[in-house]
ZATOR-50418 format. One line per field, with one value per residue (C-alpha): residue number from 1; residue in three letters; chain; x, y, z. Coordinates in Angstrom, 3 decimals. Layout:
BEGIN
resi	NUM_...
resn	ala_...
chain	A_...
c1	X_...
c2	Y_...
c3	Z_...
***
This chain:
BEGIN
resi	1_2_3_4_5_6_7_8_9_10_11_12_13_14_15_16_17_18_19_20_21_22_23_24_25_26_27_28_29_30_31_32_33_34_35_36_37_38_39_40_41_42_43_44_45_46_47_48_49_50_51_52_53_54_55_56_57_58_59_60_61_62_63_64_65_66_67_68_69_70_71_72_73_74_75_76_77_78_79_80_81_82_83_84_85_86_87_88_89_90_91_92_93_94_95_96_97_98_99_100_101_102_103_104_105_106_107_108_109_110_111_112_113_114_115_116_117_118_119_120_121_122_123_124_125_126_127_128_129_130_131_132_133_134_135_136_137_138_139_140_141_142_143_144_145_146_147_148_149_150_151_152_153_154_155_156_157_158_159_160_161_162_163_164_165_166_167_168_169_170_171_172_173_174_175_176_177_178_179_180_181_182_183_184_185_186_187_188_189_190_191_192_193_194_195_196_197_198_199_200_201_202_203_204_205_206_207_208_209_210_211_212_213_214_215_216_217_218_219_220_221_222_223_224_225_226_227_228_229_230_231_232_233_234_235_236_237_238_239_240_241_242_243_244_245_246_247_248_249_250_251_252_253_254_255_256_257_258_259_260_261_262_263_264_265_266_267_268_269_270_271_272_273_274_275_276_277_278_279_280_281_282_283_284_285_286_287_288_289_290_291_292_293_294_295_296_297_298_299_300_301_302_303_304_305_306_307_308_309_310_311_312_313_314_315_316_317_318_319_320_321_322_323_324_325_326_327_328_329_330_331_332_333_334_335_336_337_338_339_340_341_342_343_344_345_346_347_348_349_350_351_352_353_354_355_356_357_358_359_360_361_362_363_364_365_366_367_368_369_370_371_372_373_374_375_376_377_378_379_380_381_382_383_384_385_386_387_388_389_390_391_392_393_394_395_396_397_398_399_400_401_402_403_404_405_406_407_408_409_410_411_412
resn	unk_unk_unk_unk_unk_unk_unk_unk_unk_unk_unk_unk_unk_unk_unk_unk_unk_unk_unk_unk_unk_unk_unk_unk_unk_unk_unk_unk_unk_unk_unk_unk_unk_unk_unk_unk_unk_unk_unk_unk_unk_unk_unk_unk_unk_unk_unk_unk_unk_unk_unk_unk_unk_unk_unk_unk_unk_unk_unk_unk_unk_unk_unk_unk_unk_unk_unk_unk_unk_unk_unk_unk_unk_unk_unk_unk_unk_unk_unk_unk_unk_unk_unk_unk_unk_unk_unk_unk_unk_unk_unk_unk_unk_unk_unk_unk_unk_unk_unk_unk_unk_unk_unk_unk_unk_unk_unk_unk_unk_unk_unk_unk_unk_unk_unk_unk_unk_unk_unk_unk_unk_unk_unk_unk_unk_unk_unk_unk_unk_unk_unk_unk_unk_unk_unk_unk_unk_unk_unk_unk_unk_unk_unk_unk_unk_unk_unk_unk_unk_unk_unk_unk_unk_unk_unk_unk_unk_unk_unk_unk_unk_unk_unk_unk_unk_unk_unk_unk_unk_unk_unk_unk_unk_unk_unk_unk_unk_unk_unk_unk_unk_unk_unk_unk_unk_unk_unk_unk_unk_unk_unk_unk_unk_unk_unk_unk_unk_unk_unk_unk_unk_unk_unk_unk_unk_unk_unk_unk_unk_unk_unk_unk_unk_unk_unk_unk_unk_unk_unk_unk_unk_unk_unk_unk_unk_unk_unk_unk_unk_unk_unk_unk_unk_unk_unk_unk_unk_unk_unk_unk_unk_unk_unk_unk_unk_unk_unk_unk_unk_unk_unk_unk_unk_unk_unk_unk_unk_unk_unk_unk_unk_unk_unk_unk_unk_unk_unk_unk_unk_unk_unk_unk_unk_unk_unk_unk_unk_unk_unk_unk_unk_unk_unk_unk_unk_unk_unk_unk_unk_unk_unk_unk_unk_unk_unk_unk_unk_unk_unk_unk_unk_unk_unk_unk_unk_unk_unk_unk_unk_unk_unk_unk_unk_unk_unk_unk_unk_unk_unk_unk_unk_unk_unk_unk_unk_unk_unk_unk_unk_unk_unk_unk_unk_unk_unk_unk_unk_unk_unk_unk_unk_unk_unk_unk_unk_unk_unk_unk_unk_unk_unk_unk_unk_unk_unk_unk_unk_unk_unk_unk_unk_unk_unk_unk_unk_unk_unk_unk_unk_unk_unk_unk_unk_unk_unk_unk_unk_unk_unk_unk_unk_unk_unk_unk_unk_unk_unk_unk_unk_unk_unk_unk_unk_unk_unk_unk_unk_unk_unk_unk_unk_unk_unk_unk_unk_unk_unk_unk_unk_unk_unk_unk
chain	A_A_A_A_A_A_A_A_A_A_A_A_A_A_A_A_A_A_A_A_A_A_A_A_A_A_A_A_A_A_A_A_A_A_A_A_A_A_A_A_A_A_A_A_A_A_A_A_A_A_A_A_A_A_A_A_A_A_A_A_A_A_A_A_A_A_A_A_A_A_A_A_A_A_A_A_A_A_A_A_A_A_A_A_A_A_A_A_A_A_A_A_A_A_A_A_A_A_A_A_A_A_A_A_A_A_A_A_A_A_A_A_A_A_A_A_A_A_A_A_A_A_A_A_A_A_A_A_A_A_A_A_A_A_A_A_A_A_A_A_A_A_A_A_A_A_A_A_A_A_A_A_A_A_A_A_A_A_A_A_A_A_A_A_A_A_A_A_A_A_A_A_A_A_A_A_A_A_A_A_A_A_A_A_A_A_A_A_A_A_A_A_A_A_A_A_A_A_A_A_A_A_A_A_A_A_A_A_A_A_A_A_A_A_A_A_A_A_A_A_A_A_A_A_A_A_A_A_A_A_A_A_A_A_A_A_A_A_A_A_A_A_A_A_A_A_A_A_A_A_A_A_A_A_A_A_A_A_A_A_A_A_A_A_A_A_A_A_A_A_A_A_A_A_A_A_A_A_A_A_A_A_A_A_A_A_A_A_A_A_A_A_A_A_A_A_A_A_A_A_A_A_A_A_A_A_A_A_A_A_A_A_A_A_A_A_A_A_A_A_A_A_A_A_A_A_A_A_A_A_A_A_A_A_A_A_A_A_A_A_A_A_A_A_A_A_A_A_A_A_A_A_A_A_A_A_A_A_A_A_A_A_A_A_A_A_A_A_A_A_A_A_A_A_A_A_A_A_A_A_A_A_A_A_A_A_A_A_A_A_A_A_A_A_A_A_A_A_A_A_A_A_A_A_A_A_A_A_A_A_A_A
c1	16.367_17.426_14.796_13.939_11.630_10.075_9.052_7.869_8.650_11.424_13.403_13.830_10.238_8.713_4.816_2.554_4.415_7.744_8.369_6.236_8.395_11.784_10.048_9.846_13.410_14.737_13.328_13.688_17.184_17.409_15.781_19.165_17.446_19.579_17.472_17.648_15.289_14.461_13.025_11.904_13.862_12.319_9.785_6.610_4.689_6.617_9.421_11.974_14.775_15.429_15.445_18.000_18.480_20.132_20.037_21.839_22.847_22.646_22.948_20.506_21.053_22.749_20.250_21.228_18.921_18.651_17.182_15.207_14.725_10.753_9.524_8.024_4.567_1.677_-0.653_-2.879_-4.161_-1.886_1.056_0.559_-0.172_2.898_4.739_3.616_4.945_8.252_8.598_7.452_9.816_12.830_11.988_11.620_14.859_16.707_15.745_18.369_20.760_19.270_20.247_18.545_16.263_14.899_11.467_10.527_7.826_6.163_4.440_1.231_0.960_2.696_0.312_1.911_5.232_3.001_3.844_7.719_7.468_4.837_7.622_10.309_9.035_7.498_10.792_12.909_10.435_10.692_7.883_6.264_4.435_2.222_1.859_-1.429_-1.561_-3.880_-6.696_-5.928_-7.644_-10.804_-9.031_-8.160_-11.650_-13.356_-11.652_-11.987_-8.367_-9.017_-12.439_-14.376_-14.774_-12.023_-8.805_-6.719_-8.761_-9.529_-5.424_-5.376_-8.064_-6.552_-3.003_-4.784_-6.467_-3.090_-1.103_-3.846_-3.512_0.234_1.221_2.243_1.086_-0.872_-0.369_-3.411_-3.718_-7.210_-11.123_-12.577_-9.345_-9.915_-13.497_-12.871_-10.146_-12.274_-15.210_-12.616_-12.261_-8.721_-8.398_-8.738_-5.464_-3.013_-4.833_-2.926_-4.417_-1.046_-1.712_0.937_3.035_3.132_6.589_7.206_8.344_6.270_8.540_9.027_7.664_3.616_2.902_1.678_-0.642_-1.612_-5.154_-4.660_-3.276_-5.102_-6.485_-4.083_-5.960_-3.314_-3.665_-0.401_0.507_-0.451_-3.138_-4.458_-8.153_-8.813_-8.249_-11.392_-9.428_-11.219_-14.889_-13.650_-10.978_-13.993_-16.376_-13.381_-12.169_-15.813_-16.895_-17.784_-17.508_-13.529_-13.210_-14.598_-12.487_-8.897_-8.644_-6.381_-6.585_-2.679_-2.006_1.426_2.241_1.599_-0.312_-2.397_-5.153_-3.029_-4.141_-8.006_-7.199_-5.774_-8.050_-10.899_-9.230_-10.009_-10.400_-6.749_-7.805_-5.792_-2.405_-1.137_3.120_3.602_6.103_8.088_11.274_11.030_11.826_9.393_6.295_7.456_6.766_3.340_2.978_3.782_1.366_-1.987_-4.841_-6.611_-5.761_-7.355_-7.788_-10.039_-11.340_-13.911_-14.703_-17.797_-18.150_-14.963_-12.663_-9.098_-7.001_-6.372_-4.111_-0.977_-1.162_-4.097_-1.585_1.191_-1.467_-2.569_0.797_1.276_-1.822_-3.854_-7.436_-8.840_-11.689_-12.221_-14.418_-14.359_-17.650_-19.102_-18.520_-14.923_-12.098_-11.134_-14.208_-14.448_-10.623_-11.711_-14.641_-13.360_-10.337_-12.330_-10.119_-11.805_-15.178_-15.925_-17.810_-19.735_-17.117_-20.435_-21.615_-18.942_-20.583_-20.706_-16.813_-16.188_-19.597_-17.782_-14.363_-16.098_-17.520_-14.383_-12.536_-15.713_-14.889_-11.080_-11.859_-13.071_-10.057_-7.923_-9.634_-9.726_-6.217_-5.115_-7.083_-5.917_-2.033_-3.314_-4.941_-1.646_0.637_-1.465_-2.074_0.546_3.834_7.003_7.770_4.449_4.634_7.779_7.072_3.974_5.516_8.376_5.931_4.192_7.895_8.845_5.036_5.772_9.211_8.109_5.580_6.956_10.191_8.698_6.662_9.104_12.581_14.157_15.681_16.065_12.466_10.248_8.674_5.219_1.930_0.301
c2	-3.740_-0.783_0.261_3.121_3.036_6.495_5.956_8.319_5.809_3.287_1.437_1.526_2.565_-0.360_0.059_0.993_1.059_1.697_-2.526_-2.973_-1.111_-2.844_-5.727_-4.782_-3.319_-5.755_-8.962_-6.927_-6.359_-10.735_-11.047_-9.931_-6.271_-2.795_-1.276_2.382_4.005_7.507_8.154_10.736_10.780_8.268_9.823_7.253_6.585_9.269_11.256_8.954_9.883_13.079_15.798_16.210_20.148_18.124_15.320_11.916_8.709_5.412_1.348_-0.774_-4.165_-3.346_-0.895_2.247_5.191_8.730_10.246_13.418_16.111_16.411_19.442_16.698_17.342_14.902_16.812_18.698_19.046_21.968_20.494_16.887_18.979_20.909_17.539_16.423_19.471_19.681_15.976_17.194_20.118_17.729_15.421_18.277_19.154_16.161_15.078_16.540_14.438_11.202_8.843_7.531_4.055_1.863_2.290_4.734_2.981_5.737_5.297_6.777_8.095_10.971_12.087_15.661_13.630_12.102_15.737_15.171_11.966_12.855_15.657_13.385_10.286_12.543_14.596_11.559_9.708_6.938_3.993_5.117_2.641_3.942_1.644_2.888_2.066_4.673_6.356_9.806_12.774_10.217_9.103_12.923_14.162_11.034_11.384_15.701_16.316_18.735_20.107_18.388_21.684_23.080_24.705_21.792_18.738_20.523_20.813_17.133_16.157_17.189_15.477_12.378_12.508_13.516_10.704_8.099_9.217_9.113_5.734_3.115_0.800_1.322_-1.128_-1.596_-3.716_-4.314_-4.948_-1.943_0.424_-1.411_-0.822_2.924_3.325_1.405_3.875_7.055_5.556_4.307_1.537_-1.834_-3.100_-0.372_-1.834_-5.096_-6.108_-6.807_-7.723_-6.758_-9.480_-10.330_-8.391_-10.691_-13.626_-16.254_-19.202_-22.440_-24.273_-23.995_-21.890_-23.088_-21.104_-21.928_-23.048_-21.804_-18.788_-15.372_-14.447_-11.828_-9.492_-7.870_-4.846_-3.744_-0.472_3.112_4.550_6.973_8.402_5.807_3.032_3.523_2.354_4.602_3.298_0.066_0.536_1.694_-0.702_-3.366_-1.806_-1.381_-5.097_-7.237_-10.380_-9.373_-8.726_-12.209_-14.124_-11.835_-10.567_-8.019_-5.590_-5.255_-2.502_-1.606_1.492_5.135_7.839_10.831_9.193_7.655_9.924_9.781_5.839_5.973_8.737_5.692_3.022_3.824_0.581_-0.943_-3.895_-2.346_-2.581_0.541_-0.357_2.255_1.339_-1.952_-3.389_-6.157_-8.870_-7.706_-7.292_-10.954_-12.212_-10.619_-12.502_-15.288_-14.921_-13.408_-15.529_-13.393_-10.181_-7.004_-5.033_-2.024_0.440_3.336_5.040_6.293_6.319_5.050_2.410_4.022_1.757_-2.332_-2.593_-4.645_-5.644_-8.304_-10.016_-10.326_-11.415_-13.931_-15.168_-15.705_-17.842_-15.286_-15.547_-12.112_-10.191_-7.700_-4.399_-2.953_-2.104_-5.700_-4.891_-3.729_-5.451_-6.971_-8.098_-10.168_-11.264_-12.630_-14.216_-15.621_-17.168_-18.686_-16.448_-15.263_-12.752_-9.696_-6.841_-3.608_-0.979_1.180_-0.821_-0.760_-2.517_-5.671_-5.868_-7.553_-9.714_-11.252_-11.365_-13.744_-16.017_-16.632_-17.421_-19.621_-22.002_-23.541_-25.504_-22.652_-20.669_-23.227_-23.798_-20.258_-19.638_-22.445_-21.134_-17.853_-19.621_-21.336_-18.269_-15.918_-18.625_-18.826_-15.048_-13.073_-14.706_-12.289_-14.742_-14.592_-10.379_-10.327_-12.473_-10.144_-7.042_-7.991_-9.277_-5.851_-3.745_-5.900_-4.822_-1.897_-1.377_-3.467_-1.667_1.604_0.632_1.458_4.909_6.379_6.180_3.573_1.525_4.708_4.561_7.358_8.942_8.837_10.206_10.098
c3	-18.957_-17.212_-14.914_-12.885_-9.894_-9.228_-5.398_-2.826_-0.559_0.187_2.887_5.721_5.921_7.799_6.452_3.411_0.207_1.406_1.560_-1.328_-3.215_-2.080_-3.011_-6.238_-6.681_-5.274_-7.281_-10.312_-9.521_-8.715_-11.988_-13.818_-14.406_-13.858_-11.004_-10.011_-7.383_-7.277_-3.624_-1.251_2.166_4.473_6.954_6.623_8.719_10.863_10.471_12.285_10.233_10.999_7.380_4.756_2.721_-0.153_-2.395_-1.400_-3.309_-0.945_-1.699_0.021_-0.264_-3.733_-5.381_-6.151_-4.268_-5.327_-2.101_-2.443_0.153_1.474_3.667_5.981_7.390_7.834_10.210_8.238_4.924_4.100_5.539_3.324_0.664_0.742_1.693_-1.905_-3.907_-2.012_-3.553_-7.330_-7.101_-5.934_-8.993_-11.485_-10.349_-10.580_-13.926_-15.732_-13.697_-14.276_-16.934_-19.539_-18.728_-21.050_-18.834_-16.020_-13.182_-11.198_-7.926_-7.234_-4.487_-4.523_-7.065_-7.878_-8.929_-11.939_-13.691_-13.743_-14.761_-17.442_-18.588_-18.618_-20.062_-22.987_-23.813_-23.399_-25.100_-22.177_-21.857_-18.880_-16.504_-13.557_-10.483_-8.588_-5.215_-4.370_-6.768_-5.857_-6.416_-5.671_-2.424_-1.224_-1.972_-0.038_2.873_2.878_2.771_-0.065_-1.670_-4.682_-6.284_-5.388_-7.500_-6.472_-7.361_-10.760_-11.233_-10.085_-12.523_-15.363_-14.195_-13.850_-17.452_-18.812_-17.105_-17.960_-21.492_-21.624_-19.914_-21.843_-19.046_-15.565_-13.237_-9.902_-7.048_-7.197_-9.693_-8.134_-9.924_-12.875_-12.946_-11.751_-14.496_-17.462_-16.298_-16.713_-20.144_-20.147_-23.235_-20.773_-23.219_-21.021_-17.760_-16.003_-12.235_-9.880_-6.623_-4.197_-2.656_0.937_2.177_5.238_4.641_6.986_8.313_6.665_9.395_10.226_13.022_16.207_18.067_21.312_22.390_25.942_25.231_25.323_22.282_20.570_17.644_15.666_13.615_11.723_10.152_8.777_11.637_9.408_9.288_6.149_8.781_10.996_14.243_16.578_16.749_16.645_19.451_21.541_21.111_21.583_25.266_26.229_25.408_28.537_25.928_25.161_28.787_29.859_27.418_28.002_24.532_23.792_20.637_19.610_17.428_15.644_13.750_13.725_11.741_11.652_13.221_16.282_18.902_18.280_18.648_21.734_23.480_22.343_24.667_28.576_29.744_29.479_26.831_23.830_23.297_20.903_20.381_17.772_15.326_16.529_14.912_12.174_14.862_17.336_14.789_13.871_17.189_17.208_14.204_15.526_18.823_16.915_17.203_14.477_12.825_12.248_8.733_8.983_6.218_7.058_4.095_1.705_-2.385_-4.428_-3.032_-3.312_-1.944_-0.841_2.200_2.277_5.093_4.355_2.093_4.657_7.473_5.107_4.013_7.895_8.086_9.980_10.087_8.931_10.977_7.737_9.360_5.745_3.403_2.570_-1.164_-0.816_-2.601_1.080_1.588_-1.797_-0.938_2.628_1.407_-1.328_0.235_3.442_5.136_8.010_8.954_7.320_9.415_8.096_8.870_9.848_12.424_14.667_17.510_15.790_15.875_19.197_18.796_15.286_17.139_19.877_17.504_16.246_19.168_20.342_17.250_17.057_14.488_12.514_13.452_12.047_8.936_8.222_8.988_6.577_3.682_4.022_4.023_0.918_-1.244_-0.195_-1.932_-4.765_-5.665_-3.208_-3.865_-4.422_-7.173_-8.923_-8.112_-9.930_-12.556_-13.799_-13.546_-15.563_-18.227_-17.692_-18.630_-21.266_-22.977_-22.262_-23.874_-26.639_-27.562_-27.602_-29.797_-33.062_-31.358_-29.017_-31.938_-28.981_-31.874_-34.067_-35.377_-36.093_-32.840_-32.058_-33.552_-29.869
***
């Protein structure tokens, strides 16, 4: 098939869907498939990159990239918002100089870039598969970025009705979009639950972490507001428990929310890296004792983090501070992967970390299942496999609608 990826975000971008979506390409591309990507220029989870005025082709690792310009700006609600339609306008742009695929996979987010592809897909009469990896406008209105009943959410409720209506397929990472997405009333037959892979490969040989050493939690990744790193930074630096036993509270990454984290830490117990190089995230990896995934939010579950997947595949134990009925939460449980914490009691954070460490047995246990469950459900060759099941519905499907073969178009 020839396939294009649609992707707000790409390599080198070293978090969030940036390496999920390499991932992708790039086993697609293995699989004997023509792969072409269709990106914004990279500036996740800061603009490291520098900015670009024009378009620019690039290879990486032997895809084809169409990089798009982005008026970069992360800091407030008017500047992500703005960040967004810079990205739509790009695309509308560019679609005239695009060829032809046999299907067109769109990335959400960046939500606003649905309408281009809607446009596109419809005139061209292209299959059109959306990949959710966020349940925007639910997610934006949650977290306040934008106002419930508000101009913009209204705009953004339609485009989601529209795009729902018009995909051929919609790809999600998790039951609660199902169940959001079966409760909007999309037909549960366009509907296929893809976990994302773990993008790190762990090493062949086990990983042996040291009894004596001091316990290492690692948190990885976007530090945005979703994230809830403050409180729990706090209530980690303050703890006389984490003190007693030398913990440290390892974070990685950057965000929005990165400041807030650090004001939170005055004691010296957390270690905030920012964003670290492949090899050195590796080696803190490597040297965790148990990792951190944090969610802090109310109402609708918009989104499953990717980094559970890669801790897991690195036989992590997980301390989950997420709400107990979250997607996480089931995924943790489920697996015997670790302890799960209400994200809205804070405090209890550091009590549930000591347990852990108390029990080496229980760490180990814990750490293996979690090993276990991510080959089972978070494999790239599993991830891969499904998806291109998922296109070749797709295409399939719409050969005797969309005049592919020369057949009449569609009725839709």
């Amino acid at each position: 098939m020839r396939i294009q990826l649609w992707s707000y975000n790409y390599a080198p971008e070293p978090t969030g869907i940036g390496p999920v979506s390499t991932v992708w390409a790039e086993g697609l591309s293995e699989a004997g498939h023509d792969v072409e990507v269709v990106a914004a220029h990279p500036h996740y989870p800061s603009p490291d990159w520098g900015t670009r005025a024009l378009p620019y082709r690039e290879r990486r690792n032997g895809i084809p990239v169409l990089r798009l310009p982005l008026l970069i700006g992360r800091e407030t609600a008017a500047q992500r918002i703005r960040q967004e339609l810079s990205f739509m306008l790009a695309q509308s742009a560019g679609v005239p100089f695009l060829g032809r695929p046999d299907v067109l996979v769109s990335v959400s987010p960046s939500f606003p870039a649905l309408l281009p592809a809607l446009v596109a897909t419809r005139l061209r009469r292209v299959p059109w598969v959306l990949w959710l990896h966020d349940l925007l406008p639910d997610g934006a209105a949650a977290t306040g970025l934008v106002d419930e009943a508000g101009p913009i959410v209204r705009a953004s409720r339609w485009l989601e009705r529209a795009s729902y209506r018009a995909a051929d397929r919609i790809a999600v990472l998790s039951g609660p979009f199902l169940d959001n997405l079966l409760a909007k009333g999309v037909p549960r037959e366009k509907l296929e639950l893809i976990y994302d892979p773990a993008t790190r490969t762990p090493p062949a040989a086990p990983i042996r972490r040291g009894a004596g050493d001091a316990p290492r939690i690692l948190s990885m990744g976007n530090i945005g507001h979703t994230q809830g790193l403050a409180p729990l930074v706090a209530t980690f630096d303050r703890s006389e428990a984490m003190s007693a036993m030398g913990a440290r509270l390892v974070i990685t990454g950057d965000g929005v929310a990165a400041a807030e984290v650090r004001q939170a830490e005055v004691n010296g117990n957390v270690d905030m890296l920012g964003v670290v190089s492949g090899e050195r995230l590796e080696e803190e990896l490597r040297s965790a004792t148990l990792a951190l995934v944090s969610q802090s939010y109310d109402g609708t579950e918009f989104n499953l983090p990717s980094k559970l997947m890669n801790f897991m595949a690195w036989e992590l134990p997980i301390v989950a501070a997420v709400n107990p009925r979250s997607e996480v939460a089931r995924i943790v449980n489920e697996a015997g992967a670790g302890w799960v914490v209400d994200s809205s009691r804070p405090e209890e954070f550091p009590r549930v970390v000591a347990t852990a460490l108390d029990d080496r047995s229980a760490l180990e246990a814990r750490a293996k299942a979690a090993a276990s469950y991510a080959r089972d459900r978070f494999s790239r060759e599993g991830f891969i496999a499904r998806f291109e099941k998922l296109l070749r519905e797709a295409v399939a499907a719409a050969r005797p609608q969309a005049g592919i073969l020369g057949s009449a178009p569609s009725q839709r």
